[in-house]
C-alpha positions in Angstrom: 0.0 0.0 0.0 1.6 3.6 -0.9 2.0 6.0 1.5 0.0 9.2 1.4 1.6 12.0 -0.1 -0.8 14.5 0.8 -2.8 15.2 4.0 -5.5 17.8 4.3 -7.5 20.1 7.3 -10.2 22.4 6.9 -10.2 25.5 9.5 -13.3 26.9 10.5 -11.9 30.3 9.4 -9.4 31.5 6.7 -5.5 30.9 7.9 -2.8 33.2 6.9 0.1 32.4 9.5 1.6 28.5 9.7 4.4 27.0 10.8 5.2 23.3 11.2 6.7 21.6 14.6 10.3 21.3 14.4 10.6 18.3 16.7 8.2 15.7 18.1 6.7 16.4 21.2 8.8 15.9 24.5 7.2 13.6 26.4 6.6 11.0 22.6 9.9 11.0 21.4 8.9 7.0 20.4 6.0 8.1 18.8 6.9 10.3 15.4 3.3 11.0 14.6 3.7 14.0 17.2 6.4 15.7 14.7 3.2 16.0 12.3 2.1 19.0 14.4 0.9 22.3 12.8 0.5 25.9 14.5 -2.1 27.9 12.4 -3.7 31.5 13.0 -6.8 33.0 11.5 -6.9 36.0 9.5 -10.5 37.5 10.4 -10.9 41.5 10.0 -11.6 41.7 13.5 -10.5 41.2 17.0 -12.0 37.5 16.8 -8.8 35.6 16.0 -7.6 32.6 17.0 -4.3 30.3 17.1 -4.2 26.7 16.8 -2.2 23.6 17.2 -3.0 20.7 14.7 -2.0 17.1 15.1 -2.9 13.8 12.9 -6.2 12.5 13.7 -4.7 9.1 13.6 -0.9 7.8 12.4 -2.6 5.1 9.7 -3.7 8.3 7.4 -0.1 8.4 6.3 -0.5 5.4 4.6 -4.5 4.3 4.2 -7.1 6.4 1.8 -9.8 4.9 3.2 -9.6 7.3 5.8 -11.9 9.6 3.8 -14.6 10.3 6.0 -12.6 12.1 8.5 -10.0 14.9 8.4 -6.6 13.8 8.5 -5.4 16.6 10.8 -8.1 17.6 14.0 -7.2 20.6 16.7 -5.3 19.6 19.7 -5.8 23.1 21.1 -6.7 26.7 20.6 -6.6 29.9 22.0 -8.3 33.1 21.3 -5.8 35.4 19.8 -7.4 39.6 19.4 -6.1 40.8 16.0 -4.5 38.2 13.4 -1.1 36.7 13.7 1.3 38.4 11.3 3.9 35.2 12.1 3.3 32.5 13.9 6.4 29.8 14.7 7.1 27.4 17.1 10.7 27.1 19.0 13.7 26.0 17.5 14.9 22.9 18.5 17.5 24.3 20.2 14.9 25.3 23.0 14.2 21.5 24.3 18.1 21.9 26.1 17.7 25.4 27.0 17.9 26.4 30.8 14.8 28.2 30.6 14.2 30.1 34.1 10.2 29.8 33.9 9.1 26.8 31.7 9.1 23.2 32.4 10.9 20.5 30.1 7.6 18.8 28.9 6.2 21.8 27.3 7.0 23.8 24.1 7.1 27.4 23.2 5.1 29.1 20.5 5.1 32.8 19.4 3.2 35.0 17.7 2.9 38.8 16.3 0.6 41.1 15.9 -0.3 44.1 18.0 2.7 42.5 20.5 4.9 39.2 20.4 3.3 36.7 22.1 4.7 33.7 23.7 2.8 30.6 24.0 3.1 27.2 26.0 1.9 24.3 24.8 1.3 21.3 27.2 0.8 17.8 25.4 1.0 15.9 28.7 -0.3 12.5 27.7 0.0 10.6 25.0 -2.5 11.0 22.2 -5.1 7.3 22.4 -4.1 6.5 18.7 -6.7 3.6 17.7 -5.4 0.3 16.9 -7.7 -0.3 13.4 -9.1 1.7 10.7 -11.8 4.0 10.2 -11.9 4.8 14.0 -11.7 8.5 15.0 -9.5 9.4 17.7 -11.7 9.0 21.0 -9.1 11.0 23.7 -7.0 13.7 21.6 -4.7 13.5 24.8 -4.5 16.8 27.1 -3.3 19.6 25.4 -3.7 23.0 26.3 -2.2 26.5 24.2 -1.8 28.9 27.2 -0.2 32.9 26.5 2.8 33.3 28.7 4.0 36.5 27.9 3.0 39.7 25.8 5.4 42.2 24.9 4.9 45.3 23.3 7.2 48.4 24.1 7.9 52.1 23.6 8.2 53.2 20.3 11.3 55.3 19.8 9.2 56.9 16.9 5.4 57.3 17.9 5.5 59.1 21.5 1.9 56.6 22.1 2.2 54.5 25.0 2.2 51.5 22.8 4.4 49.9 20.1 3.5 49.5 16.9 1.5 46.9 15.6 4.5 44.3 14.0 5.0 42.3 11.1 7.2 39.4 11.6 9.6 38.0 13.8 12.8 35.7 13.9 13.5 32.9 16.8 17.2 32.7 17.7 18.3 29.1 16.7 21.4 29.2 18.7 20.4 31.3 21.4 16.2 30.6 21.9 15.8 33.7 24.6 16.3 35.9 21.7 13.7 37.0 19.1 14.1 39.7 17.2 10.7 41.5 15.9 10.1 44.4 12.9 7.2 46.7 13.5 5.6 49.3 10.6 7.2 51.9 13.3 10.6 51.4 10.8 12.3 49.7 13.9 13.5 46.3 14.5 14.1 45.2 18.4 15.4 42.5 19.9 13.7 40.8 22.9 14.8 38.5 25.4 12.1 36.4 26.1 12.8 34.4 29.3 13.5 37.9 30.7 10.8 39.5 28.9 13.2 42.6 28.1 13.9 44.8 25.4 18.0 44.0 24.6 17.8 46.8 21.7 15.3 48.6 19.8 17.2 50.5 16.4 15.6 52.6 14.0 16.0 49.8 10.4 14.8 51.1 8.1 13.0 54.3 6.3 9.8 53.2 6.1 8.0 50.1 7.5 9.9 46.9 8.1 8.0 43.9 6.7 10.2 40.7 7.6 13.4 39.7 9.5 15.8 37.2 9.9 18.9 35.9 12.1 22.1 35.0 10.4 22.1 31.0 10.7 24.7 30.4 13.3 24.8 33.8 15.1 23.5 36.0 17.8 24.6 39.4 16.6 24.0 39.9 13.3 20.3 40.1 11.6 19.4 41.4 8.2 15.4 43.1 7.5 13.6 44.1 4.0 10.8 46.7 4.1 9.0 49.0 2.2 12.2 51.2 1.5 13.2 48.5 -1.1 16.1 47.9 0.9 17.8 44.7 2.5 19.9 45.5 5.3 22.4 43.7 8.1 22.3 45.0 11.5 25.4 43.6 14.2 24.6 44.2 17.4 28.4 44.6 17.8 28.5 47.9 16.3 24.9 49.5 16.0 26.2 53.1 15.1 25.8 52.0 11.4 24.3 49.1 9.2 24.9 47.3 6.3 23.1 48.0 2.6 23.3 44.6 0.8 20.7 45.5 -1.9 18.3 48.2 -3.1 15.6 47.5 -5.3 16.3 49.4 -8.8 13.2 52.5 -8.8 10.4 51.5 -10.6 10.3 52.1 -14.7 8.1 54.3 -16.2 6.7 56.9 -13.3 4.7 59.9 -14.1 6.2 63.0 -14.1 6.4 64.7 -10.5 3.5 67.1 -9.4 3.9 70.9 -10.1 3.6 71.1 -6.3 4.8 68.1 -4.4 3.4 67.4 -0.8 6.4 68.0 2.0 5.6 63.9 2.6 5.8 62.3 -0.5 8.6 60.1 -0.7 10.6 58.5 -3.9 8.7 55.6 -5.0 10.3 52.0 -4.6 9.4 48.7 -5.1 9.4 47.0 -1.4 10.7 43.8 -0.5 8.2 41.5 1.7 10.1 38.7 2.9 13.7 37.8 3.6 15.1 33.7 4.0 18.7 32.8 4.6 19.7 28.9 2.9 20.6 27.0 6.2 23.2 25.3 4.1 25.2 28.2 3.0 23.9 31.1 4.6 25.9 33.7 2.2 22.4 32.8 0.1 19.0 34.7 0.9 16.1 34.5 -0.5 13.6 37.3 -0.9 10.8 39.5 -3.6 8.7 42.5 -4.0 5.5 43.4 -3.1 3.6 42.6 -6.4 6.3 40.6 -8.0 6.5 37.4 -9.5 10.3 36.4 -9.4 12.5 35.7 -6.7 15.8 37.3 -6.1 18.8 35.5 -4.4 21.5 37.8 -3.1 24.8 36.7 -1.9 26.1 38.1 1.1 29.7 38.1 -0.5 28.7 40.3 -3.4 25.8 42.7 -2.1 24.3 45.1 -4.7 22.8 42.7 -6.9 21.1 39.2 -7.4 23.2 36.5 -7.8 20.3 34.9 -9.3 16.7 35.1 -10.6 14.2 32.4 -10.2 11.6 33.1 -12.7 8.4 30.2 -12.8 5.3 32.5 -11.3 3.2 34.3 -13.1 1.3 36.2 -10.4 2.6 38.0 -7.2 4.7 35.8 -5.1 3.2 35.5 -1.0 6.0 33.1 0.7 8.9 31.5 0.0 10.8 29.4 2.5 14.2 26.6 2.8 13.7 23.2 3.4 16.7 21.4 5.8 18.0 18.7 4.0 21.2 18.0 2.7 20.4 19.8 -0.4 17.9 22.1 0.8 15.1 22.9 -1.9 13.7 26.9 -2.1 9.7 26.5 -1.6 7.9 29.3 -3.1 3.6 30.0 -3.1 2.0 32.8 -5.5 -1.3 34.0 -6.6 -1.1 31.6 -9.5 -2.2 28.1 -7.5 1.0 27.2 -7.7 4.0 25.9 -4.9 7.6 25.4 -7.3 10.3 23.8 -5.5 13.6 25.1 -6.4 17.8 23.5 -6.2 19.6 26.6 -6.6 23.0 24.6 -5.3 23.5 23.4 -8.2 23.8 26.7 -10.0 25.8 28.0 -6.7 29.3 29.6 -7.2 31.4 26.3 -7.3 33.0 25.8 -3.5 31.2 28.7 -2.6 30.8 27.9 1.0 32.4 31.2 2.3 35.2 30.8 5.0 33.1 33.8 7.0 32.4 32.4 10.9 29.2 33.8 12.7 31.7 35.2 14.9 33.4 37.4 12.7 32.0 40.5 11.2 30.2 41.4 8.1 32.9 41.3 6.0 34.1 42.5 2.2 32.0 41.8 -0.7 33.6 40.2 -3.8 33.2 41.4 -7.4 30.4 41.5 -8.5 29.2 38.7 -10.8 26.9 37.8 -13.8 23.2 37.4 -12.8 21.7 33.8 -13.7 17.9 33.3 -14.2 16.8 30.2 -13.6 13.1 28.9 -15.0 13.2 25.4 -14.1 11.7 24.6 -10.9 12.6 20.8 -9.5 8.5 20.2 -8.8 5.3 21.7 -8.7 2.2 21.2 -7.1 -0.9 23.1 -8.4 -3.3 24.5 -5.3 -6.8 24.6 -5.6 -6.8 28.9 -5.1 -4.4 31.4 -4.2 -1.9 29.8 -2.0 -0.8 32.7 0.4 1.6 30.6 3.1 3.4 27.7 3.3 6.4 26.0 5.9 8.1 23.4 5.8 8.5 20.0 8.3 12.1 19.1 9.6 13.0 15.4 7.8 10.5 13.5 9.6 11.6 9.8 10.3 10.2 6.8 8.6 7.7 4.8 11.1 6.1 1.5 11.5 2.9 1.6 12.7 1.2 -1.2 14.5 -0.6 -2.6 11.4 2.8 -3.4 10.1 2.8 -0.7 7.4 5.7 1.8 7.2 6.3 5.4 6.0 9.2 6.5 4.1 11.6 9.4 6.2 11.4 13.4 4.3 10.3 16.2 4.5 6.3 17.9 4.0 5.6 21.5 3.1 2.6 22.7 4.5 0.4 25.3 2.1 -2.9 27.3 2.9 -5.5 28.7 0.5 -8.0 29.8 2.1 -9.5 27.8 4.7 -7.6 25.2 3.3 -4.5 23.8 4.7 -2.3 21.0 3.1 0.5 19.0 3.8 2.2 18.0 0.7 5.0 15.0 1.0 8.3 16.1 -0.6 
């Protein structure tokens, strides 16, 4: 019997943020059905949101169709939420050995942004009852409960309200979980310790709004952030007196003349970057594209200015993009166009590329400049039924045997929403 390749959930409402589990649950290490475990938030115009943790309704959909009359994920937990989640993740694995000074060892953290960063626990203490034969749905869902731990929201060092503003994305430390660093439509980025709940550093990023960070893999001081400036810059907390340009988007083609008496606000029209990714394999590679575009660029750290490459396959604005882990990581990209590419940009990488930069050592020279490559061949594609506006991906999940005997092949899943729709698509 094959094993299922794609598993499916419909939300009561329509999801926007995602992110997939990055290890199995403490307390089931033996049982790899917990690393099948999806965070999802709504996105409701309203202060009626809510976040949720999905599991597998039972372990034999991964390899029986004849599960059709039930969902293969159900809800394990929920929690009412206030305005939508810009981001949603869940802590890195690094977290589980972390000497956390308020959390216990069976529980795991989750964030989220919106109006503040939010940290989550999430208790699974008991195993889930997983049924023994088929066609059976899932009697005891095991005890899990999605309680807020923390919300933190500070001083703007631009609006003098007693608030921050609302944000738009955050990045979890992988080496060092306490630290998440958060970018806000204010045009700062600041960095939190969350077992503290303190502000380390708030700095003024950016221009305009900042619309997505990200840790360099491997550090704890340097971050880079796009926003509506077009720019995409690197920050080291080393030396905060000045930051790093690594690319500007060219202005766009074709404006119309200036007015005869231009307002004292009007600014110079750019094209602004939503989204940043580094490859966890070579992290001299990010990912990232414009609002309204349909390519994406990849910069290299070593030669800022420019793409190093072009991946050309969409044909209607991009929403997400995001690495997988493996060896060979793939580039997963969603768009307005139904579709989810999968990309291998290593093998059009500078040959021995890996740069001999350390996480320790500073942002360093770039190198010449060199020759822009487009690429139009993604490795695979998967066709969504509607606009596909989020996706993540699983770690490598392990192969299991489950107690009928049959067996699942190890790899990695993307998850995808459209909609209400969320899917988990086997790699």
């Amino acid at each position: 019997m094959s094993q299922t390749t794609t598993l499916q959930y419909e939300a009561p409402w329509p999801v926007h943020s995602l992110d997939w589990c990055k290890a199995p649950a403490p307390n089931q290490q033996g049982r790899h059905g917990s690393a099948f475990r999806i965070g999802v938030a709504s996105f409701i115009d309203n202060y009626q949101n809510y976040i949720a943790v999905l599991g597998l309704q039972d372990e034999h959909v991964l390899v029986e169709d004849d599960f059709t009359d039930y969902p293969d994920f159900v809800s394990l937990a929920e929690a009412y939420h206030g305005y939508p989640a810009t981001s949603l993740q869940w802590q890195p694995v690094s977290a589980a050995n972390h000497a956390w000074s308020q959390k216990s060892g069976n529980t795991e953290l989750l964030a989220t942004t919106a109006d503040a960063l939010r940290v989550w626990e999430y208790n699974s203490d008991g195993p889930a009852n997983v049924s023994s034969y088929v066609g059976r749905p899932s009697s005891n869902p095991g005890h899990h409960s999605l309680t807020m731990k923390t919300a933190l929201s500070g001083q703007s060092k631009i609006q003098s309200q007693s608030t921050g503003a609302p944000l738009t994305n955050f990045s979890w430390n992988e080496k060092s979980p306490s630290l998440i660093v958060t970018s806000s439509i204010d045009t700062t980025c600041t960095v939190w310790n969350i077992d503290t709940s303190t502000a380390i550093t708030q700095l003024i990023a950016h221009d305009r709004e900042v619309y997505d960070v990200a840790w360099l893999p491997g550090s704890t001081d340097i971050f880079v952030s796009v926003g509506a400036d077009g720019s995409l810059r690197a920050f080291d907390l080393r030396a905060l007196d000045h930051s790093t340009i690594l690319y500007e988007t060219p202005a766009p083609k074709n404006l119309p003349p200036p007015s005869v008496s231009p307002s004292t606000s009007a600014r110079p029209p750019t094209s602004p970057l939503l989204r940043i990714a580094f490859n966890p394999l070579d992290s001299n590679y990010m990912s990232t594209f414009h609002m309204d575009g349909c390519d994406i660029q990849i910069l290299d750290m070593r030669s800022p200015g420019q793409p190093v490459m072009e991946l050309r396959g969409h044909i209607a604005p991009i929403n997400a993009l995001g690495w997988g882990s493996a060896e060979q990581p793939l580039l997963a990209t969603a768009a307005d166009d139904c579709q989810v590419l999968l990309w291998d940009i290593m093998d059009h990488a500078q040959p021995g590329a890996v740069s001999p930069r350390t996480t320790s050592s500073r942002l360093n020279s770039p190198r010449p400049d060199t020759k822009k490559k487009i690429i139009t061949d993604p490795v695979m594609c998967y066709t969504a039924p509607g606009q596909v506006t989020n996706l993540a991906w699983s770690p490598s999940i392990q192969g299991m045997t489950l107690p009928s005997g049959l067996s699942t092949s190890a790899g990695e899943w993307v998850a995808i929403c459209s909609g209400k729709t969320i899917k988990a698509l086997k790699v």
